[in-house]
N, C-alpha and C positions, 0 to 999 in steps of 0.2 A: 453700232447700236446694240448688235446682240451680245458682247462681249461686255459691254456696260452694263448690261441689265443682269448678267451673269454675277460679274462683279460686285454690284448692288446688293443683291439677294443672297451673294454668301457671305459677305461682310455681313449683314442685318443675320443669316442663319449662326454663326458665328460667334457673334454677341449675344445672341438670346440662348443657344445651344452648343456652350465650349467642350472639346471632348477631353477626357482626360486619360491616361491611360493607366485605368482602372479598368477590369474586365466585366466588377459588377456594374458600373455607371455605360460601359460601352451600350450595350444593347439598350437600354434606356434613353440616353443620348443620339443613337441613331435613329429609336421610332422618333424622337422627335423630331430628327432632321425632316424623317418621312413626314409628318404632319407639317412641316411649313412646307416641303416641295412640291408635295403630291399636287396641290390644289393650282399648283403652276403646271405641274409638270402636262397637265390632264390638258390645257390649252397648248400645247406647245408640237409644231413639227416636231418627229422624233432626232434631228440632228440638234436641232437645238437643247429640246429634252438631256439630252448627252452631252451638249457643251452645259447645261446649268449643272447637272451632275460631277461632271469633271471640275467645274469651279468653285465647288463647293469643295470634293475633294483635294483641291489644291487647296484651299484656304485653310480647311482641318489641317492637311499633312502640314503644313508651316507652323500651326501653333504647335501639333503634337513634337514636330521639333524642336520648336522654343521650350516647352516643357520636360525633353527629355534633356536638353543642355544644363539643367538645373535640377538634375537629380541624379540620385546615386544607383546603382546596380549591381545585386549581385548575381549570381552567374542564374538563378530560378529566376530572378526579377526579369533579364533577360530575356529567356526562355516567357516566360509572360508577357514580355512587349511584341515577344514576335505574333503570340497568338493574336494581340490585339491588333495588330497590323494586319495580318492576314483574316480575321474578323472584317475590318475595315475596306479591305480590295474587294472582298465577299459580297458584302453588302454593298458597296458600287457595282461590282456586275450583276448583280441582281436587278438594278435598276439603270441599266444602259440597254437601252432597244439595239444599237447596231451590233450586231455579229463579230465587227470587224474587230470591237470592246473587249472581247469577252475572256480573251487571255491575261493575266497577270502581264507577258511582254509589251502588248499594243499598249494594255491601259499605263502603263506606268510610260511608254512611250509619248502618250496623249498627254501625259499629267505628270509632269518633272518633279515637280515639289514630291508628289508621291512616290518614286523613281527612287528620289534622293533618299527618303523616309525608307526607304527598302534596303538600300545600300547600309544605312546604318544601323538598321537592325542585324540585319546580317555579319557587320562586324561586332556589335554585341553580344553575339553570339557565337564567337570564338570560343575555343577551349582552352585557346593559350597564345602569345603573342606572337610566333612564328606562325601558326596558323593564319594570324591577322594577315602580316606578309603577303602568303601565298594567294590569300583570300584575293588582295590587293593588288600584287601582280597579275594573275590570271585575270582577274576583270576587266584590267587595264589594257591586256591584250586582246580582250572583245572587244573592247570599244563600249564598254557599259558601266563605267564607274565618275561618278564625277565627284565624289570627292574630295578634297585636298589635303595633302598628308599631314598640315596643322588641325584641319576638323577633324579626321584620324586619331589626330595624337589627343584631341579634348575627348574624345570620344570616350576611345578605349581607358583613359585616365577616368571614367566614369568609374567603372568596374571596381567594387570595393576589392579584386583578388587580385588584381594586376597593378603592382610597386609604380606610382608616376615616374620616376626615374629610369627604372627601365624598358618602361613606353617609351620613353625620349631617349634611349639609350638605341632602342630597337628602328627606331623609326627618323632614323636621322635623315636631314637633306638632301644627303648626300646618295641615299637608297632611292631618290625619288626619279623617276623617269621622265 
C-alpha cells in the first residue's frame, strides 16, 4: 500500500510539476515539488516520508532522462546538467529525515533511476572519448555503473563535439565486458 501511494503522488507531482533541465526553472520547480509534498510529508512516519521523497525522485530522474535523450550538448551544456543534477540530489537530502540518506552513495543506492541519472551525467561530462572509456571501465570494476554500452554510445553521440562515428568507432562491442 505504501509504495502505491508513493507511486500515486509522484505520477500526480509529476504531471502537474515536470522538471526541466533548465537551472532557471530548477529551483522554481522544486518549491513546487515542496508545496504539493510538504502537506503529505507533515502526516507521514519519517520512513515513509523518505520513501514518498525517493519516489518522487525516481519519477523526476526518468523524465529528466527522457528529456536529455532528446537533446543536444555541448561540452558547458554539459557542465550545466551536472549542476542541475547535483542541485537535484541537494534538494532531496534536504528533505530525507534518515541519516542513513544523506550521502549521494546511499541515496542513489535507494533510488536507481537517480543512480542511473548520475552515471550519465558523468559521462557527459568527459573531455574526450577515451576518457569515456576509462570512466567506464573503472566503474564497471566497482560495481557502480549500469549502463549499457549502446545507451553509452546515444549518450556520448549527444555531445555536439564528439564525431558519431567515432563514438561508434571508440566504443565497440567488442570493448564491452
Amino acid at each position: 500500500m505504501t509504495r502505491f501511494l508513493c507511486l500515486l503522488v509522484c505520477v500526480k507531482c509529476i504531471r502537474r510539476s515536470p522538471i526541466a533541465a533548465s537551472h532557471s526553472n530548477h529551483y522554481n520547480r522544486c518549491s513546487s515539488l515542496d508545496e504539493l509534498i510538504e502537506p503529505l510529508r507533515v502526516h507521514l512516519v519519517p520512513k515513509l516520508a523518505d520513501d514518498l521523497v525517493i519516489g518522487i525522485l525516481g519519477g523526476v530522474s526518468k523524465r529528466l532522462e527522457a528529456a536529455i535523450r532528446k537533446s543536444k550538448f555541448t561540452p558547458l551544456g554539459a557542465i550545466s546538467l551536472d549542476s542541475d543534477i547535483r542541485y537535484l540530489m541537494n534538494f532531496a537530502k534536504d528533505r530525507i529525515d534518515s541519516p542513513e540518506l544523506k550521502s549521494n552513495v546511499t541515496l542513489c543506492k535507494a533510488c536507481p533511476p537517480l543512480a542511473r541519472l548520475n552515471q550519465i551525467t558523468l559521462l557527459m561530462n568527459v573531455d574526450d572519448l577515451e576518457d569515456a572509456l576509462d570512466l567506464i571501465s573503472v566503474s564497471k570494476r566497482k560495481g557502480n555503473w549500469d549502463l549499457k554500452l549502446d545507451d553509452a554510445k546515444l549518450l556520448l553521440s549527444l555531445r555536439l563535439d564528439f564525431e558519431g562515428e567515432k563514438v561508434n568507432d571508440l566504443l565497440n562491442p567488442n570493448d564491452e565486458e
